[in-house]
C-alpha positions in Angstrom: 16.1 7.7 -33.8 15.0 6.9 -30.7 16.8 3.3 -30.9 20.2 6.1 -31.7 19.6 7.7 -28.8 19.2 4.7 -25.9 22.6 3.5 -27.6 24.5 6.9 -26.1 23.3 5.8 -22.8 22.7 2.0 -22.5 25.3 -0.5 -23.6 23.5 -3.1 -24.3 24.5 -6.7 -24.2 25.9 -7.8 -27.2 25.4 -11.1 -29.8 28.3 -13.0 -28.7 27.5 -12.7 -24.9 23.6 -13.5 -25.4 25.2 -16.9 -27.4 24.9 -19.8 -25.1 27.4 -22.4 -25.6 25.5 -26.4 -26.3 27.6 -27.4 -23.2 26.8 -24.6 -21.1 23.3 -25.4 -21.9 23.5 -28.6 -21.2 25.0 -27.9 -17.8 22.6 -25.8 -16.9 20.0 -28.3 -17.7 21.4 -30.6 -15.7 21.7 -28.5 -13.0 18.0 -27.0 -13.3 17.1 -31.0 -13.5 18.6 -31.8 -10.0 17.2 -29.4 -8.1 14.0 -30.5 -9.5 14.5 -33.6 -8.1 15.7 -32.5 -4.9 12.6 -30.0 -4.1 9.5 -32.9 -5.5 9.2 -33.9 -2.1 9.4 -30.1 -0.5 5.6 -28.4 0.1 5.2 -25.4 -2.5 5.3 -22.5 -0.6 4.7 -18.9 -2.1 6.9 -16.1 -1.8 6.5 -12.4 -1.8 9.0 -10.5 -3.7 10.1 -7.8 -1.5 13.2 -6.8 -2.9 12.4 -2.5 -3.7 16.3 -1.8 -4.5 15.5 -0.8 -7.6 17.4 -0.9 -11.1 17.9 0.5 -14.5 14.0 -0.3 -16.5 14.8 -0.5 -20.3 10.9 0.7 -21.1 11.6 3.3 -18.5 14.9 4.4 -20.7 12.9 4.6 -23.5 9.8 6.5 -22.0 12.5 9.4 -21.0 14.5 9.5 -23.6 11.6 9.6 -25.8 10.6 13.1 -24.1 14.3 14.3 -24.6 13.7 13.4 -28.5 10.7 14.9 -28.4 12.5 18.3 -27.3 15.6 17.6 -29.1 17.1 21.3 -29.6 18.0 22.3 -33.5 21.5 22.4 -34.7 24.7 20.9 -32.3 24.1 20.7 -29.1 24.9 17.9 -26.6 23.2 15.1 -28.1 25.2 16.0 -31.0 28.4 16.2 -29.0 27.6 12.7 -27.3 26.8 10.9 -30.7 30.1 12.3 -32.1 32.0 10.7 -28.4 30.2 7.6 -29.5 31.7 7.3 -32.5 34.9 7.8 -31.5 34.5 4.9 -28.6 36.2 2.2 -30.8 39.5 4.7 -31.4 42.7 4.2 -29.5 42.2 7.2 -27.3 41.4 7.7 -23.8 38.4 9.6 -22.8 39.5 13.3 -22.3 41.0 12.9 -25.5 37.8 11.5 -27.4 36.3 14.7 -25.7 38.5 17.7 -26.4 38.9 16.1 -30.5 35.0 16.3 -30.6 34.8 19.5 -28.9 37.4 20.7 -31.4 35.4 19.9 -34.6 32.4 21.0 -32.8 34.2 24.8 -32.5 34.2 25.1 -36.2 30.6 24.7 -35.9 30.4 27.8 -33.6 29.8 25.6 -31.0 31.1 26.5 -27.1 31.6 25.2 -23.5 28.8 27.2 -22.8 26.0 26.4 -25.0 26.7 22.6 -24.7 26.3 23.1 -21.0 23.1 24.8 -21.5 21.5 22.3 -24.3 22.5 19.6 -21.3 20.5 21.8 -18.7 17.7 22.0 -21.3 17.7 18.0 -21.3 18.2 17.8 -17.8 15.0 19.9 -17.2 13.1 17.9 -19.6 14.0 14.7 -17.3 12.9 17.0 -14.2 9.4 17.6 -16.0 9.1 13.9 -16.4 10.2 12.8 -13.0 7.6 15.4 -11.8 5.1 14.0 -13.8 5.7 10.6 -12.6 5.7 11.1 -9.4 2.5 12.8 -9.6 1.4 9.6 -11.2 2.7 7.9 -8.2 1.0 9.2 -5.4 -1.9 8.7 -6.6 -0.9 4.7 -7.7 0.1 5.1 -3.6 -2.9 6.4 -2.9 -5.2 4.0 -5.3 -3.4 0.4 -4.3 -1.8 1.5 -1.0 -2.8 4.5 1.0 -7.1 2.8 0.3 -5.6 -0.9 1.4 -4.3 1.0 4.3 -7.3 2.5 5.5 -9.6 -0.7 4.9 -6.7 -2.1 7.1 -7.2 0.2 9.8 -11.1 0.1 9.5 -10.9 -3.5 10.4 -8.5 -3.2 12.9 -11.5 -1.1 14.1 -13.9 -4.0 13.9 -12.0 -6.5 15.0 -10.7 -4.6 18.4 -14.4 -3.5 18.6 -15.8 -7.4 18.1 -13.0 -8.3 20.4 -14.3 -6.3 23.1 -18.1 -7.5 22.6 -16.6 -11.1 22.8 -15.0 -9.8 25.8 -18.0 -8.7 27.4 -19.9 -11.3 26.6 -17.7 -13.6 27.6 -17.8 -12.0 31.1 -21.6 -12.2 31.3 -21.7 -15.9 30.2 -19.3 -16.3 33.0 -21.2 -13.9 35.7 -24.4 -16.2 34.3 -22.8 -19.8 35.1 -21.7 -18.4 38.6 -25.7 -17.4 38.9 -26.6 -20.5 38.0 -24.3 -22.7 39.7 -25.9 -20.7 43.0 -29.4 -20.7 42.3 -28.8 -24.6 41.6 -27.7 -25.0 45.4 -30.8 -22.7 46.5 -33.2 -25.1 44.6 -30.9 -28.2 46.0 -31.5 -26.6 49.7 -34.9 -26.0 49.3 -36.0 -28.7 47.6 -34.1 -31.0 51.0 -36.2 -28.6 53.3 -39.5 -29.3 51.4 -39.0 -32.7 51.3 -37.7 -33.0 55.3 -40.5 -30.7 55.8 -42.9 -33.4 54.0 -41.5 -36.1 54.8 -41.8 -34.6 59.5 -45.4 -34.0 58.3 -46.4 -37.6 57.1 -44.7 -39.2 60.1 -46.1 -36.6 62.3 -49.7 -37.5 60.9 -49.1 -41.4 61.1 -48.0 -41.0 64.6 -50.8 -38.8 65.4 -53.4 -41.0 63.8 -52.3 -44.2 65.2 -52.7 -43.1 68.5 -56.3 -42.4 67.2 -57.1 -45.1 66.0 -55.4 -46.8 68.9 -57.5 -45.4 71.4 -61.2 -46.4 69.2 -59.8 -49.6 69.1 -59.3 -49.1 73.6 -62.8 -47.6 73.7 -64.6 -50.5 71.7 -62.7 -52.6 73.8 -63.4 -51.3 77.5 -66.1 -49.8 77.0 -68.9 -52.2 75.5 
């Protein structure tokens, strides 16, 4: 049934167009051979696929139509109605035709404009109940695998601005610390030349002192024996 019903909407590719032709195949072989060759030499890279256009999903199809089967009405009603256009798809007649013929047999049936419109709204509601429920489904997929990426993103956005900073400061200080020692190591330098002047004033001092000293014993032994 539900195979039916995907038929009334989908057309879907048929046995002759699936066919590949041996030449085409071997083309396309030849083809896919080449540009093997031509990208060996090329670093792999990888690739994100980013394209969120969007398309017609055949398990999709078959999840929603499934829930129209599930509520299918009872007696004629538009699922009827589009069957009965589908089976007049391979007659010579154009489409207003194909629709007022059906809707003609339909009539003997006790079927009108107006109930076929409603049985449609009835299906149409039944897709609105499943879009609803899906997107419920979906924010909280967003919510699971995006919106709780998103705030770890943020968190370490955080951490790294906040680690940024501490490198920052620290970087400062290391700095502010070379300066200190850069002038501490020409106070030492200074001090250590005023020590050692100091020092070295003090010994010549003492050896002039003390060979005037010793000078004048050597004067006194002399002259005065």
């Amino acid at each position: 049934m539900l195979k039916n019903l995907k038929s009334l909407f989908i057309v879907e590719e048929t046995t002759e167009e699936k066919k590949e032709t041996p030449k085409q195949a071997k083309a396309e072989k030849e083809v896919s051979q080449k540009n093997v060759e031509e990208t060996s030499n090329v670093s792999p890279k990888t690739y994100t696929n980013t394209d969120t256009s969007g398309g017609v999903d055949g398990k999709i199809i078959e999840k929603l139509l499934g829930a129209i089967e599930k509520n299918n009405l009872e007696g004629f009603d538009y699922l009827e109605f589009k069957k009965a256009i589908k089976a007049l798809e391979k007659m010579p007649m154009d489409e207003a035709t194909k629709f007022r013929s059906t809707f003609a047999t339909a009539s003997t049936l006790g079927v009108t404009l107006d109930k076929l419109v409603a049985s449609t709204g009835h299906y149409i509601s039944i897709l609105e109940n499943e879009n609803t429920t899906f997107l419920k489904a979906f924010e909280g997929q967003l919510t699971s695998n995006v919106g709780d990426k998103e705030k770890e993103i943020t968190q370490f956005d955080a951490i790294i601005k906040e680690k940024s900073e501490q490198i920052k400061k620290l970087t400062e200080e290391i700095t502010r610390h070379q300066t200190q020692i850069e002038e501490l190591k020409k106070t030492v330098a200074e001090s250590k030349s005023k020590i050692d002047k100091t020092r070295n004033d003090f010994k010549v001092s003492y050896l002039h002192l003390r060979s005037q000293l010793e000078q004048d014993v050597e004067k006194m032994k002399q002259y005065l024996k």
